[in-house]
C-alpha angles and dihedrals in degrees: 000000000000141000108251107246089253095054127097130191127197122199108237131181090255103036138298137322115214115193126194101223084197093054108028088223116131125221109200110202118209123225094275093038082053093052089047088055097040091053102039089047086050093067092265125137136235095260084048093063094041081061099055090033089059095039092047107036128038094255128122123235097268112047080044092066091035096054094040090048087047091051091040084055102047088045082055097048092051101050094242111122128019120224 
């Protein structure tokens, strides 16, 4: 996965920013949505944040996955990241 050319992302003490440089409209990522994107940006897999969702956070395997293929949906519609 990949940030689209157009977007830009800014380091905050809770997470991430993205801004759509062609919209103007902001996403704030929370610390485990930052952690999703990070890893998944990184070259790891899906089963690879899970892992670190799971070691990191008190969630359980499945609402991790739920909840990073959610967030990896929701990057994708809207044209934020490339896969």
């Amino acid at each position: 996965m990949r940030l689209r050319a157009d977007v830009s992302l800014v380091e905050t003490d809770y997470g991430k920013i993205l801004l759509d440089g062609r919209s103007g409209k902001y996403w704030e990522l929370n610390p485990t949505g930052s952690l999703v994107l990070d890893e998944l940006m990184s070259g790891g897999d899906l089963d690879a944040v899970i892992t670190r969702l799971t070691a990191e956070f008190e969630v359980g395997a499945e609402q991790a996955r739920s909840d990073a293929e959610a967030l990896v949906a929701a990057l994708v519609e809207a044209r934020l990241v490339d896969l």
